[in-house]
Biopython code that builds the backbone (N, CA, C, O; Angstrom):
import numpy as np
from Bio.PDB.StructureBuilder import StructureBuilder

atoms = [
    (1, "UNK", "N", (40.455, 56.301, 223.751)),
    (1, "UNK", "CA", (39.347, 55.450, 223.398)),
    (1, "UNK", "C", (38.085, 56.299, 223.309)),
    (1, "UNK", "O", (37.778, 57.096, 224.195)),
    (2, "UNK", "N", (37.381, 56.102, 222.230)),
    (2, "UNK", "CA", (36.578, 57.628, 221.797)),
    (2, "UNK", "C", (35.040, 56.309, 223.113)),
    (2, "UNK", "O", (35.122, 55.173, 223.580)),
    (3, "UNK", "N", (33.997, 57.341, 223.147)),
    (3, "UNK", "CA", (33.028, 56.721, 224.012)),
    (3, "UNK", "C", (32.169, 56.135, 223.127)),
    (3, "UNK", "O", (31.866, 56.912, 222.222)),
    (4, "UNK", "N", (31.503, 54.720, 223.020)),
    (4, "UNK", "CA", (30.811, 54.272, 222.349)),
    (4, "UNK", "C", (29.544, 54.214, 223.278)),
    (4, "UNK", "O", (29.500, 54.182, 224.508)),
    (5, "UNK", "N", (28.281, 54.207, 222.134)),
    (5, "UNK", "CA", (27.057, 54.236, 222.880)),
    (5, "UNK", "C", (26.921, 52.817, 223.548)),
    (5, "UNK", "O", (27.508, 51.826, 223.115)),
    (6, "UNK", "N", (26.134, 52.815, 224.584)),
    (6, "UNK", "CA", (25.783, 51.196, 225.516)),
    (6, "UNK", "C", (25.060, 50.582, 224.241)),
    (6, "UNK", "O", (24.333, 51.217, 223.477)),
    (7, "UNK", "N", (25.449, 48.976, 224.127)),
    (7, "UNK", "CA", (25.213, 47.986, 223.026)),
    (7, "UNK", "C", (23.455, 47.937, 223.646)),
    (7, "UNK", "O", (22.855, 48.092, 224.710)),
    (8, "UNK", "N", (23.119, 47.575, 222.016)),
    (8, "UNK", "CA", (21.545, 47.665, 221.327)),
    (8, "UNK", "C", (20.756, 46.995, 222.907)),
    (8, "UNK", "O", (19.865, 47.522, 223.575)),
    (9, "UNK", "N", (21.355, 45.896, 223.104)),
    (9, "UNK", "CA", (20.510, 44.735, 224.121)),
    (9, "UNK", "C", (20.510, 45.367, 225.255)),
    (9, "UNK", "O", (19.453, 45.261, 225.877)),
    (10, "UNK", "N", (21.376, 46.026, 225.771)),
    (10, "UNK", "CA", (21.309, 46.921, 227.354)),
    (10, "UNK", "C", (20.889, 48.096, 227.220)),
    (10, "UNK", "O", (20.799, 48.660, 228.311)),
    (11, "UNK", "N", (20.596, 48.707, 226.372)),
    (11, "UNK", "CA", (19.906, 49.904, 226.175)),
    (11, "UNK", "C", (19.006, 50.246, 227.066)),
    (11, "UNK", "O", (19.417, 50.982, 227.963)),
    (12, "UNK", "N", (17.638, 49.860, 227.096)),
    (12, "UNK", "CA", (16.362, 49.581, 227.683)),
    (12, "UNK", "C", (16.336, 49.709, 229.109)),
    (12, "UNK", "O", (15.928, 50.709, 229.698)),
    (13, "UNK", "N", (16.826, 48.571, 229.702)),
    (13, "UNK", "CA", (16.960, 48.383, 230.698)),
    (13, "UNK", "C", (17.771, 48.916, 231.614)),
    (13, "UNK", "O", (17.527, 48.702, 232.801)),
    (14, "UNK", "N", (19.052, 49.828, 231.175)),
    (14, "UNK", "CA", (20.225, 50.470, 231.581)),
    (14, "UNK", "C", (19.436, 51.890, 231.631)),
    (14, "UNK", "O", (19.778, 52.661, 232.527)),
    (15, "UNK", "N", (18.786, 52.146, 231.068)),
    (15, "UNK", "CA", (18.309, 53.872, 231.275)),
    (15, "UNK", "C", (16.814, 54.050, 232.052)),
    (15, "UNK", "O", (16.295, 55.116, 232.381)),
    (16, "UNK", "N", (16.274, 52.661, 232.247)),
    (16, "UNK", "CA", (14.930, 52.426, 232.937)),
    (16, "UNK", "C", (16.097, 52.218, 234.695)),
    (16, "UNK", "O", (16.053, 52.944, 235.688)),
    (17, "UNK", "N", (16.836, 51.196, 234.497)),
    (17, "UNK", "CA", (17.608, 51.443, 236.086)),
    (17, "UNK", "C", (18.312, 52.619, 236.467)),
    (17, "UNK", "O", (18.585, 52.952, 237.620)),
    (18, "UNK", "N", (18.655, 53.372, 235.161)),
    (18, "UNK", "CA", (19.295, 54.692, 235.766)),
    (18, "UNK", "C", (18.210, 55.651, 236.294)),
    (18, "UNK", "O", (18.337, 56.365, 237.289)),
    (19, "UNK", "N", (17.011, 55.565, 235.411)),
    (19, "UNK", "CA", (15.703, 56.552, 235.910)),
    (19, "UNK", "C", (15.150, 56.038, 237.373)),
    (19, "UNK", "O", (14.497, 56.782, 238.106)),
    (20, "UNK", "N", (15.385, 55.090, 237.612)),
    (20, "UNK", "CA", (15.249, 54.284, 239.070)),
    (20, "UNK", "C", (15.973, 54.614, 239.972)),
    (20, "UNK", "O", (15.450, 55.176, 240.935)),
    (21, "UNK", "N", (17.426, 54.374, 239.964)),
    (21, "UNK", "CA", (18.710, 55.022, 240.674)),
    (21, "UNK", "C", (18.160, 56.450, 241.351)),
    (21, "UNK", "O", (17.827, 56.712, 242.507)),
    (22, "UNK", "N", (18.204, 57.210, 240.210)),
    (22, "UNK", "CA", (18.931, 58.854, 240.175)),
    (22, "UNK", "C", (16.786, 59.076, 241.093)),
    (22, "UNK", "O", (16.669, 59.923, 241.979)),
    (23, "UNK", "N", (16.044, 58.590, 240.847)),
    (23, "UNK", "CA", (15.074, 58.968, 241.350)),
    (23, "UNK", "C", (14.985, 58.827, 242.777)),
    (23, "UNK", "O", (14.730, 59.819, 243.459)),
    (24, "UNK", "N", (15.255, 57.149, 243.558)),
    (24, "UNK", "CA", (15.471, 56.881, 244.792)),
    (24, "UNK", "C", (16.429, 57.424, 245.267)),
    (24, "UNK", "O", (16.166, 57.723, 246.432)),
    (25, "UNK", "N", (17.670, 57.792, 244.916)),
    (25, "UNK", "CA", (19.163, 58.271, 245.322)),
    (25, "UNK", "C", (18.253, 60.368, 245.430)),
    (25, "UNK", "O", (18.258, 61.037, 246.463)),
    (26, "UNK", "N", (17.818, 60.702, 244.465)),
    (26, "UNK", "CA", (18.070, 62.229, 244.901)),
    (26, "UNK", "C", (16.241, 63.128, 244.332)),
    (26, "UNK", "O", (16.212, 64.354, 244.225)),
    (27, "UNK", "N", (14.931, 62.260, 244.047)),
    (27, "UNK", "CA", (13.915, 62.719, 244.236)),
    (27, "UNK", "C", (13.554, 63.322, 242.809)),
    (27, "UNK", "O", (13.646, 62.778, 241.708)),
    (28, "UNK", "N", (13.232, 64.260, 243.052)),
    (28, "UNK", "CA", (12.571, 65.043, 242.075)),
    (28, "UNK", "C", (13.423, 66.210, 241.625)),
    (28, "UNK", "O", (13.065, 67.101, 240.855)),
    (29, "UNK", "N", (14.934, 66.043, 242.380)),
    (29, "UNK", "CA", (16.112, 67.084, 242.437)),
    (29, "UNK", "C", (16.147, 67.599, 240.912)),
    (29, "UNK", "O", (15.916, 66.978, 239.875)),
    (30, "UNK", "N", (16.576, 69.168, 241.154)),
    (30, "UNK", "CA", (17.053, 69.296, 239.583)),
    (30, "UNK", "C", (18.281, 68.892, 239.721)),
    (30, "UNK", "O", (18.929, 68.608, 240.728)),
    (31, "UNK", "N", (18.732, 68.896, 237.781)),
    (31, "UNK", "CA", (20.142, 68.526, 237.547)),
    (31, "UNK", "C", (21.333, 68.671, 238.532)),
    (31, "UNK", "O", (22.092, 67.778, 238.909)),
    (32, "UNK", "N", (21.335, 70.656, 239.041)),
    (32, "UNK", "CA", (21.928, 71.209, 239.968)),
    (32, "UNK", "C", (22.044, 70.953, 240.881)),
    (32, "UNK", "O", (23.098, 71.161, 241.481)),
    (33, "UNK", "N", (20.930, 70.334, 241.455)),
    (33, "UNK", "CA", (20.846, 70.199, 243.231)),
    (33, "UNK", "C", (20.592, 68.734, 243.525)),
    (33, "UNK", "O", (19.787, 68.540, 244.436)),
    (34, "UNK", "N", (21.192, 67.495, 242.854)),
    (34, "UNK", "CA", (21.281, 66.382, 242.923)),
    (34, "UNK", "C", (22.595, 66.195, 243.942)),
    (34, "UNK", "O", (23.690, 66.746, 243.826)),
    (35, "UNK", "N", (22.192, 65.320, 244.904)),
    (35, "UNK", "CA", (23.326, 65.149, 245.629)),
    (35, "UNK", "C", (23.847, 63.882, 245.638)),
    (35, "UNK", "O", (24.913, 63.780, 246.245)),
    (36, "UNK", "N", (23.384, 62.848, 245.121)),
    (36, "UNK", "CA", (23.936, 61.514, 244.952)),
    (36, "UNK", "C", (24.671, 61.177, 243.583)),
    (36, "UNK", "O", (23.963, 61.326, 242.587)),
    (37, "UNK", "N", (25.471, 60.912, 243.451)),
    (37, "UNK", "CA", (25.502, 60.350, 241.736)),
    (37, "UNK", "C", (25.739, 59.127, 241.566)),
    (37, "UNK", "O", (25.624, 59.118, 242.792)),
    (38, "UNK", "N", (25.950, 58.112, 241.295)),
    (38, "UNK", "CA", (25.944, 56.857, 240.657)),
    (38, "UNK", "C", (26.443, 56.429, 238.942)),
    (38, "UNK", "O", (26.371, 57.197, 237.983)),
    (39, "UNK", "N", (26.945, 55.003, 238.916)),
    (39, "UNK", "CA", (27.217, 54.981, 237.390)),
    (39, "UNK", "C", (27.289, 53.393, 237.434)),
    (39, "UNK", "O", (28.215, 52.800, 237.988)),
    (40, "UNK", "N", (26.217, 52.752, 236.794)),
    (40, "UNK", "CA", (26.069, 51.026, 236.472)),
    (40, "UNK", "C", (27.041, 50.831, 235.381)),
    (40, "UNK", "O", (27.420, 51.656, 234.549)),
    (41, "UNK", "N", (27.399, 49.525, 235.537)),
    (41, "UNK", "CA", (28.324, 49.065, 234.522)),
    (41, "UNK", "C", (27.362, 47.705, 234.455)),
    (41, "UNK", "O", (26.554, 47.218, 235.246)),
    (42, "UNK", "N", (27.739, 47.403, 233.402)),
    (42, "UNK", "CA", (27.221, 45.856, 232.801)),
    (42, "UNK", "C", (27.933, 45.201, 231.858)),
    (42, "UNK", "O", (28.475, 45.803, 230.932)),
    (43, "UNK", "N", (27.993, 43.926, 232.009)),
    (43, "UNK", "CA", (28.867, 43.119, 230.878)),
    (43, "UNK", "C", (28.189, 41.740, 230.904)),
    (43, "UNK", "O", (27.217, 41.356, 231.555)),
    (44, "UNK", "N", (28.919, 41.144, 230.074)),
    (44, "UNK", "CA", (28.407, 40.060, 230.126)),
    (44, "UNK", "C", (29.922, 39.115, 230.631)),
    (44, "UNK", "O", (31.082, 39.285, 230.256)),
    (45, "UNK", "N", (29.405, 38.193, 231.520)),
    (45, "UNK", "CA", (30.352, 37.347, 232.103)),
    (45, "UNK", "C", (31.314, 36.638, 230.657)),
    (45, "UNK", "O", (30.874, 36.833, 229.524)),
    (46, "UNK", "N", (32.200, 36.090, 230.797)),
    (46, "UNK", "CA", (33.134, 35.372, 230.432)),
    (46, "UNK", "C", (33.505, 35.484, 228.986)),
    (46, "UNK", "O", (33.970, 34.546, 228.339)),
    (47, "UNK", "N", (33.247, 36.821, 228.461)),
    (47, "UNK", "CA", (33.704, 37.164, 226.542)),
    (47, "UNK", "C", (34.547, 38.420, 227.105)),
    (47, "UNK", "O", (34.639, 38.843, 228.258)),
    (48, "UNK", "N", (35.099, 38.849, 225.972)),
    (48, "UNK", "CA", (36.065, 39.904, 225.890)),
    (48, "UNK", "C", (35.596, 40.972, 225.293)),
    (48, "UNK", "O", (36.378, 41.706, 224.688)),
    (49, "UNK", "N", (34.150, 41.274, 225.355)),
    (49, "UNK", "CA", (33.023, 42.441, 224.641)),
    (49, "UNK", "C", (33.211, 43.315, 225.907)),
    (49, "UNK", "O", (33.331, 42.879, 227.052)),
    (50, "UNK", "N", (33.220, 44.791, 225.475)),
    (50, "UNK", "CA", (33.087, 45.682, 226.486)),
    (50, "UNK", "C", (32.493, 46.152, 227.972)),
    (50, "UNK", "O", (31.536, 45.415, 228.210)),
    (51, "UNK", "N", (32.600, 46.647, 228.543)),
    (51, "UNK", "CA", (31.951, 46.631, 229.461)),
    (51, "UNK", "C", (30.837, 48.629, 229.099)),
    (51, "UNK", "O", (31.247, 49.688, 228.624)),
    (52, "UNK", "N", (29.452, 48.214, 229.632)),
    (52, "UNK", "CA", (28.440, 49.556, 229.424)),
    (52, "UNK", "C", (28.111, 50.085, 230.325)),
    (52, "UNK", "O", (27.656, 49.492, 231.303)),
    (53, "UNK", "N", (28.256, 51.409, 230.247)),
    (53, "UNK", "CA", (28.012, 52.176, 231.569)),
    (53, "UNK", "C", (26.939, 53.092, 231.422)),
    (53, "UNK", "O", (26.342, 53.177, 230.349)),
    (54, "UNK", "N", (26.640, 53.793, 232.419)),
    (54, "UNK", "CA", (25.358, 54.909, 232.426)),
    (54, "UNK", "C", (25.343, 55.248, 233.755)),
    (54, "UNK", "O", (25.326, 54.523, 234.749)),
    (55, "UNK", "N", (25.355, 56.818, 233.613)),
    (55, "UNK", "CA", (25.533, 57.379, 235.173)),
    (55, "UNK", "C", (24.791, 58.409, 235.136)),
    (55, "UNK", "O", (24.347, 58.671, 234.018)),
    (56, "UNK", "N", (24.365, 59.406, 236.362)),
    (56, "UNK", "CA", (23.750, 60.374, 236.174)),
    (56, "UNK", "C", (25.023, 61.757, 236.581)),
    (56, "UNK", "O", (24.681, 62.915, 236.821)),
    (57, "UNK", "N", (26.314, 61.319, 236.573)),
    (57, "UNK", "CA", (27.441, 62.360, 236.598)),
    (57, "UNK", "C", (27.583, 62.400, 235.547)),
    (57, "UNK", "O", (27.359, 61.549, 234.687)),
    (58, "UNK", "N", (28.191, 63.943, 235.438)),
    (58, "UNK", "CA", (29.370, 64.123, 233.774)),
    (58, "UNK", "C", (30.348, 62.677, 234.037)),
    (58, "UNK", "O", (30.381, 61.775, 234.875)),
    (59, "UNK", "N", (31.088, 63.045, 232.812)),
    (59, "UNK", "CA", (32.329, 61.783, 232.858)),
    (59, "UNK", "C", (33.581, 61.631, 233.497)),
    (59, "UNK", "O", (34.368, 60.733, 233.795)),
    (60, "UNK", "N", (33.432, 63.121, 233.614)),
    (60, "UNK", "CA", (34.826, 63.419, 234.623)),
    (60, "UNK", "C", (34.881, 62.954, 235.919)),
    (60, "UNK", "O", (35.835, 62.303, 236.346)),
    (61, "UNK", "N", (33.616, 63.342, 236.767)),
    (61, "UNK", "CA", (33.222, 63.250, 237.498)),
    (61, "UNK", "C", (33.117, 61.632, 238.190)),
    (61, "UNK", "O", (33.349, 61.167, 239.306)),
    (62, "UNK", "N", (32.636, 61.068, 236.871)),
    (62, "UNK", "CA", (32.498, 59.411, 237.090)),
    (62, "UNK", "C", (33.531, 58.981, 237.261)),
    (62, "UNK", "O", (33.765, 58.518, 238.377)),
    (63, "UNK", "N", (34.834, 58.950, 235.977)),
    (63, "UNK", "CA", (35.604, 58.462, 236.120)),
    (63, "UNK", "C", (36.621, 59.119, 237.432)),
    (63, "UNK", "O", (37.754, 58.638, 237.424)),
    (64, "UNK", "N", (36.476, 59.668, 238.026)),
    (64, "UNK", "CA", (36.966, 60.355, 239.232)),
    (64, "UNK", "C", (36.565, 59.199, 240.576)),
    (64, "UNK", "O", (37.265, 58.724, 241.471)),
    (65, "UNK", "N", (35.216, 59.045, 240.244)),
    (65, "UNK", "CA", (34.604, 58.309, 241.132)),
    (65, "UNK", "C", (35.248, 56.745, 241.281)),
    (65, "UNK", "O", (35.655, 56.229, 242.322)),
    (66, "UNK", "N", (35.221, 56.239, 240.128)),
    (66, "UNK", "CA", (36.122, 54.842, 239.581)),
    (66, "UNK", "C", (37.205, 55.099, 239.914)),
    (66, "UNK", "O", (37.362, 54.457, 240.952)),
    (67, "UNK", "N", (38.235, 55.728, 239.671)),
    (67, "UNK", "CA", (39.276, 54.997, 240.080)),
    (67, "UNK", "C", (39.456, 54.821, 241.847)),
    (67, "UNK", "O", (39.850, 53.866, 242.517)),
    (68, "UNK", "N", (38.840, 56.590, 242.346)),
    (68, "UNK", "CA", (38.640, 56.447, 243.747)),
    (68, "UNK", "C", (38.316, 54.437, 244.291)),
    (68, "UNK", "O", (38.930, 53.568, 244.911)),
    (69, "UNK", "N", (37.144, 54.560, 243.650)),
    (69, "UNK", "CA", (36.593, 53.144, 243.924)),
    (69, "UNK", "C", (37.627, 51.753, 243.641)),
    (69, "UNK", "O", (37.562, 50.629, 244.139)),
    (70, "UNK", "N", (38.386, 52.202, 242.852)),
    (70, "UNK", "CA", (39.354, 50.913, 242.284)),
    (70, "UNK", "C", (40.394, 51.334, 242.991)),
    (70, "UNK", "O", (40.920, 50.398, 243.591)),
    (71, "UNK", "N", (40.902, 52.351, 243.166)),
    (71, "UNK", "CA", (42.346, 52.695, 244.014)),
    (71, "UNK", "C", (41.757, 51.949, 245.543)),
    (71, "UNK", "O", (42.464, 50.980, 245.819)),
    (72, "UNK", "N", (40.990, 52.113, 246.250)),
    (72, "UNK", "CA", (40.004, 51.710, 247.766)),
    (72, "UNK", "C", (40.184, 50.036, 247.238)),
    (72, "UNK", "O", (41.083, 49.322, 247.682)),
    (73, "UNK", "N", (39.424, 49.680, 246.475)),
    (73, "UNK", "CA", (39.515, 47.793, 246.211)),
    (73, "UNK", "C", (40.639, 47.608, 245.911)),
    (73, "UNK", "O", (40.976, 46.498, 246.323)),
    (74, "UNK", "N", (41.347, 48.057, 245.453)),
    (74, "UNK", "CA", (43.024, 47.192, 245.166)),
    (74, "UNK", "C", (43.861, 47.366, 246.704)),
    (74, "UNK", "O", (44.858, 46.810, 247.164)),
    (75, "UNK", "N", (42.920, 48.431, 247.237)),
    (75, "UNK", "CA", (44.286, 48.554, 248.223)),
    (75, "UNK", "C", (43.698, 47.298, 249.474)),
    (75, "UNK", "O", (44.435, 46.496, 250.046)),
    (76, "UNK", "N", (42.534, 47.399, 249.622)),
    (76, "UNK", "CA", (42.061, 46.447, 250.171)),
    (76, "UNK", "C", (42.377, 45.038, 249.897)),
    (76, "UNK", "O", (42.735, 44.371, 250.867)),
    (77, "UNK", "N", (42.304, 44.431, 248.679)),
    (77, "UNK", "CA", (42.412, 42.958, 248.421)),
    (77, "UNK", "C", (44.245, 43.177, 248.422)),
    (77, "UNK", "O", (44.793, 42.105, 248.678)),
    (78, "UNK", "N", (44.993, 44.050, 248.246)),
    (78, "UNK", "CA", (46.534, 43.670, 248.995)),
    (78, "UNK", "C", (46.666, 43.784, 250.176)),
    (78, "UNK", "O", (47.836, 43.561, 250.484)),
    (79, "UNK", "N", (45.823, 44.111, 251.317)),
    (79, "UNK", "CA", (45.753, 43.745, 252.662)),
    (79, "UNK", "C", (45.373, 42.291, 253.292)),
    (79, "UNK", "O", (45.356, 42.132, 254.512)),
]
sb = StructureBuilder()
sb.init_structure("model")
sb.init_model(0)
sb.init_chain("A")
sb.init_seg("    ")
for serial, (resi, resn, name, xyz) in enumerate(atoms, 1):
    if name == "N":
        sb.init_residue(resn, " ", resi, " ")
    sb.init_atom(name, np.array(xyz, "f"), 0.0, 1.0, " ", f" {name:<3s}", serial, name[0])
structure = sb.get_structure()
């Protein structure tokens, strides 16, 4: 699935909360010496339109982070 850019309407607001995030999470850090990373997702409730993301990790990195995070919640809600 090739990466599509975040849709026209979340644009704005998705890179104003990421400049928010990555600022409270790690300062005035450079790129290098950031120690927090983060990655918002957004959708809209109850359609079958994509879900938009924006993180301040590479992608590898993110999606590393996700499944961690989804492997932890699945194992939890089968407990």
């Amino acid at each position: 699935m090739a990466e599509e850019p975040i849709e026209a309407e979340f644009i704005e607001v998705m890179n104003n909360i990421a400049k928010a995030l990555d600022h409270t999470f790690n300062g005035r850090a450079p790129l290098g010496e950031r120690t927090v990373g983060f990655v918002l997702l957004a959708f809209k409730f109850g359609t079958e339109g994509r879900v938009n993301y924006i993180s301040n990790a590479n992608r590898a990195d993110m999606l590393a982070a996700m499944k961690a995070f989804i492997a932890r919640a699945e194992s939890a809600q089968a407990h």
